[in-house]
N, C-alpha and C positions, 0 to 999 in steps of 0.2 A: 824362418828367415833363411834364405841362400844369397846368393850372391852369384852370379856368370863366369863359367871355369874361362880361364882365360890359359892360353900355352905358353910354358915357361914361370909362369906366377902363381902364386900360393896366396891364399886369404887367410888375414887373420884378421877375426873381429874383436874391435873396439868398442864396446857397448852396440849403439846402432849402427857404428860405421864399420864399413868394409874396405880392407888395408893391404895393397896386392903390392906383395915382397918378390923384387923377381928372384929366381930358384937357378942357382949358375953351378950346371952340372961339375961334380969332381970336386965342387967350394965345400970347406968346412969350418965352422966357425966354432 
């Protein structure tokens, strides 16, 4: 299973779904 890289967004899968968190350079959580 993949999912399409997308720029600036990170996947994270949720069983079968695919969950694009966007990725905001220098952020830390």
């Amino acid at each position: 299973m993949s999912a399409p890289v997308v720029p600036g967004f990170r996947v994270e899968w949720t069983g079968r779904i695919a969950v694009y968190i966007p990725v905001k350079p220098g952020a830390q959580k």
